[in-house]
PyMOL CGO cylinders between C-alpha atoms (Angstrom):
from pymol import cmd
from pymol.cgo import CYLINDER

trace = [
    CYLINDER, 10.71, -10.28, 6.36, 8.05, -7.58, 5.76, 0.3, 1, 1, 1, 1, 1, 1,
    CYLINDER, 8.05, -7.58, 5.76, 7.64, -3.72, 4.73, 0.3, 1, 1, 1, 1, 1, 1,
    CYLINDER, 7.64, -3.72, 4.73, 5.70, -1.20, 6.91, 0.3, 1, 1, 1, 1, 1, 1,
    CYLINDER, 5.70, -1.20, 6.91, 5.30, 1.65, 4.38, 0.3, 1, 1, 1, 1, 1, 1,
    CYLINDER, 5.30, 1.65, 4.38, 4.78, 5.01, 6.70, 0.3, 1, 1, 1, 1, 1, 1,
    CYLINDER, 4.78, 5.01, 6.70, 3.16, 8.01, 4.80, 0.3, 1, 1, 1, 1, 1, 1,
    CYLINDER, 3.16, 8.01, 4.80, 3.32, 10.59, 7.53, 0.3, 1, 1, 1, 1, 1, 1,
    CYLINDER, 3.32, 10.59, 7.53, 1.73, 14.09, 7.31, 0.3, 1, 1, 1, 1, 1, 1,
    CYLINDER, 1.73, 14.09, 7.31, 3.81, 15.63, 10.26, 0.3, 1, 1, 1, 1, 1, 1,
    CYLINDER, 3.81, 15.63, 10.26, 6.55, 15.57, 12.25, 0.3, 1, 1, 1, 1, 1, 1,
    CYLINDER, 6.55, 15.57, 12.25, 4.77, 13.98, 15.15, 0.3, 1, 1, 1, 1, 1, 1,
    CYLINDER, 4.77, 13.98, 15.15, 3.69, 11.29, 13.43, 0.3, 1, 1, 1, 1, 1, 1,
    CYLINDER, 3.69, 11.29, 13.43, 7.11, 9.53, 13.80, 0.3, 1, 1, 1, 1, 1, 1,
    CYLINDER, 7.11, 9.53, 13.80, 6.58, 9.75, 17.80, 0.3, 1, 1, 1, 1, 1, 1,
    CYLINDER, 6.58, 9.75, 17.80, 3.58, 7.07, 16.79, 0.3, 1, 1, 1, 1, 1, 1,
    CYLINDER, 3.58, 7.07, 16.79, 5.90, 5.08, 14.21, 0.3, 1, 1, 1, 1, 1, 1,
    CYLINDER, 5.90, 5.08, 14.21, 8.24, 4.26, 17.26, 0.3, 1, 1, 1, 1, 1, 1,
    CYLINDER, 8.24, 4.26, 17.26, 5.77, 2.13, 18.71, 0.3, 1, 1, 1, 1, 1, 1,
    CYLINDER, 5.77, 2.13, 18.71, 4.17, 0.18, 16.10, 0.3, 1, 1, 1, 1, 1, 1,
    CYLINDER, 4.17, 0.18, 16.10, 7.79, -0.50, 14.16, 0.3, 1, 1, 1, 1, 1, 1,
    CYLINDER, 7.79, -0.50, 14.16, 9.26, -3.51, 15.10, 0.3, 1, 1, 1, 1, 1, 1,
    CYLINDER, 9.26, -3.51, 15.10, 12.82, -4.38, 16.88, 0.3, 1, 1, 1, 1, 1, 1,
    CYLINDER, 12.82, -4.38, 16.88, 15.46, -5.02, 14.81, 0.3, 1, 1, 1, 1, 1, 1,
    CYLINDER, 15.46, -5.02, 14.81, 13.75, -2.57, 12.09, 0.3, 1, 1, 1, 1, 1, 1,
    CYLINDER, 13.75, -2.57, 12.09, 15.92, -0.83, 9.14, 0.3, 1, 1, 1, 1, 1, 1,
    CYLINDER, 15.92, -0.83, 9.14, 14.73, 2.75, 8.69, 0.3, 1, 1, 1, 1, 1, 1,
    CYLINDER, 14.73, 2.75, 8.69, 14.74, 4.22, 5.45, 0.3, 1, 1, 1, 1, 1, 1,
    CYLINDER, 14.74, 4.22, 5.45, 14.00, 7.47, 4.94, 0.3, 1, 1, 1, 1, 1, 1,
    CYLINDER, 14.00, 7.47, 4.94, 14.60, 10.22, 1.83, 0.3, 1, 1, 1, 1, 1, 1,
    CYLINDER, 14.60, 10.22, 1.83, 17.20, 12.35, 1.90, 0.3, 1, 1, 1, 1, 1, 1,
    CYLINDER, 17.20, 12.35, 1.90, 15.33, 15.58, 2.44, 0.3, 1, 1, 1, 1, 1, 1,
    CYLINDER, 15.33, 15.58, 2.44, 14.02, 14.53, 5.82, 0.3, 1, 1, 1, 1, 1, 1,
    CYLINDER, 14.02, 14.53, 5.82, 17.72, 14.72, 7.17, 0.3, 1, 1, 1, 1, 1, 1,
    CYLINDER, 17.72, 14.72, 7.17, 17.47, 18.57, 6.27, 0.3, 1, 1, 1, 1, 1, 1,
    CYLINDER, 17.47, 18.57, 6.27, 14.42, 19.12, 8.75, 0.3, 1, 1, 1, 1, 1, 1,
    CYLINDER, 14.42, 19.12, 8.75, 16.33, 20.50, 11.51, 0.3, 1, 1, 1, 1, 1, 1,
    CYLINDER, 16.33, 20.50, 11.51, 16.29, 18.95, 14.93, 0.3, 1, 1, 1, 1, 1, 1,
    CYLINDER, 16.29, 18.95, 14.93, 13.86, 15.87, 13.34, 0.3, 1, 1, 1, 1, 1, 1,
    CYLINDER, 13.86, 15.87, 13.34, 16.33, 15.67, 10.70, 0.3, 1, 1, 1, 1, 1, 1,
    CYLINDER, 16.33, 15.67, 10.70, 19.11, 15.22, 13.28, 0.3, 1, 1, 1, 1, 1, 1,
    CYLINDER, 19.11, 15.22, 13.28, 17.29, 13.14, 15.64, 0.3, 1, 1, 1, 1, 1, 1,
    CYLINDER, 17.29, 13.14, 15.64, 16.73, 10.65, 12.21, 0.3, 1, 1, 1, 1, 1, 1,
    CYLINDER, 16.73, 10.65, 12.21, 20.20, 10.67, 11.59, 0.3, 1, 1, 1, 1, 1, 1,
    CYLINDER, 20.20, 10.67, 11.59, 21.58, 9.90, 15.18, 0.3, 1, 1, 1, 1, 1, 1,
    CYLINDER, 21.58, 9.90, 15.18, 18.74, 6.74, 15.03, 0.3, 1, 1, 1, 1, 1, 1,
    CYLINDER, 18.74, 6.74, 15.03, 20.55, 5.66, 12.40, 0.3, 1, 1, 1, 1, 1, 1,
    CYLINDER, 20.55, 5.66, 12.40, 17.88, 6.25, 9.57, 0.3, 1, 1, 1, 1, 1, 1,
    CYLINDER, 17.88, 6.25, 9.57, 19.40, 5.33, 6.27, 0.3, 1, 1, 1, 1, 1, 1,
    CYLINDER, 19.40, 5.33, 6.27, 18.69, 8.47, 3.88, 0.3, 1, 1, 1, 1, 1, 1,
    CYLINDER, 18.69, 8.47, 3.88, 17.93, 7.57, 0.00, 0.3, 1, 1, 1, 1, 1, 1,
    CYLINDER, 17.93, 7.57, 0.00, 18.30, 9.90, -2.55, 0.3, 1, 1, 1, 1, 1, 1,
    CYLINDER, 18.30, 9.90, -2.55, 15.30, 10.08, -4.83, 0.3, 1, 1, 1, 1, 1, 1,
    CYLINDER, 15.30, 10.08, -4.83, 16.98, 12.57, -7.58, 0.3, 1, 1, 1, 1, 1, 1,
    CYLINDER, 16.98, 12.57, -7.58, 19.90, 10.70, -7.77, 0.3, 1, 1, 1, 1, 1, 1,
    CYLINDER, 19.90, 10.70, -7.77, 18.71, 6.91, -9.02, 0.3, 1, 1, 1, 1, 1, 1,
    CYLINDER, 18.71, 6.91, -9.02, 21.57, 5.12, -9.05, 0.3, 1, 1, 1, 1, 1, 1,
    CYLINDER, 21.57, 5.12, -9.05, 23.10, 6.36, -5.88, 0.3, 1, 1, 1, 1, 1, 1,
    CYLINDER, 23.10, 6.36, -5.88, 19.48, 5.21, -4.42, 0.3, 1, 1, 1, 1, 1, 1,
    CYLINDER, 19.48, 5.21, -4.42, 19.71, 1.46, -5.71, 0.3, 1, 1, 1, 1, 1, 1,
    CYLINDER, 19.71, 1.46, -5.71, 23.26, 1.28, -4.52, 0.3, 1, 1, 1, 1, 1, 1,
    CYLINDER, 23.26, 1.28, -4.52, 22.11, 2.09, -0.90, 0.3, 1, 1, 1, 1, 1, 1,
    CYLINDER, 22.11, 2.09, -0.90, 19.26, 0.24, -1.03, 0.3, 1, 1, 1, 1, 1, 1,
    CYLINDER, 19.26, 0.24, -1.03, 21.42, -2.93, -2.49, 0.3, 1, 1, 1, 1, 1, 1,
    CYLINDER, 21.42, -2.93, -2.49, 23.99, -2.33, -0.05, 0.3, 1, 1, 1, 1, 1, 1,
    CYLINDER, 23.99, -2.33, -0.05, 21.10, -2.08, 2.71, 0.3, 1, 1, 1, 1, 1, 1,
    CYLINDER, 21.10, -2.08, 2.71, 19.23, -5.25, 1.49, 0.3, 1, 1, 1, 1, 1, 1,
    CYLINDER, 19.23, -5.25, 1.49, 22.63, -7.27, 1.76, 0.3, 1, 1, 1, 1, 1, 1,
    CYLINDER, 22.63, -7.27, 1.76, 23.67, -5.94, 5.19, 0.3, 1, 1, 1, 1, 1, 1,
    CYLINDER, 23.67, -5.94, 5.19, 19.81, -6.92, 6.64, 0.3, 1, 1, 1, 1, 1, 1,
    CYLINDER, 19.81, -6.92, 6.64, 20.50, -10.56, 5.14, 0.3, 1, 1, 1, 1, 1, 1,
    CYLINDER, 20.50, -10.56, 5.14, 23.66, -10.94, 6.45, 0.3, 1, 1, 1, 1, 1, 1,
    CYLINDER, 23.66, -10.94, 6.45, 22.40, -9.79, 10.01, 0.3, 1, 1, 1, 1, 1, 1,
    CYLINDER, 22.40, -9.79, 10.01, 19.03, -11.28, 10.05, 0.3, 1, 1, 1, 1, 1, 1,
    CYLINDER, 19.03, -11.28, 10.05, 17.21, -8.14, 10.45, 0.3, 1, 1, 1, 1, 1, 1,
    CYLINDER, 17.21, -8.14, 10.45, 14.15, -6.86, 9.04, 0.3, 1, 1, 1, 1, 1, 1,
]
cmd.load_cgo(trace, "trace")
């Protein structure tokens, strides 16, 4: 297991992200991203999984929920 830590300036960056992440990747994005319009849509239908910074413990309960799902699947 590994984690690629992506700290894109623009919205094309992600077109560059595709190819260097991994198969069986887990996405994890913040929350505001999925307000972006069509990026924010084309995120959502990729099946990003959206953290909420301003709302901590809603955040660790993804993330926990994430982190067991990846274990129980073998993904990264």
């Amino acid at each position: 297991p590994f984690v690629i830590v992506c700290n894109h300036q623009a919205s094309l960056d992600l077109l560059g992200m595709v190819e260097v992440i991994p198969e069986r990747c887990v996405p994890i994005a913040k929350r505001e991203l999925l307000y972006l319009g069509t990026v924010g849509w084309a995120c959502w239908l990729s099946g990003i999984i959206f953290i909420d910074r301003h709302r901590r413990a809603a955040a660790i309960e993804v993330i926990s929920r994430t982190a067991s799902t990846m274990w129980r699947e073998n993904v990264r």
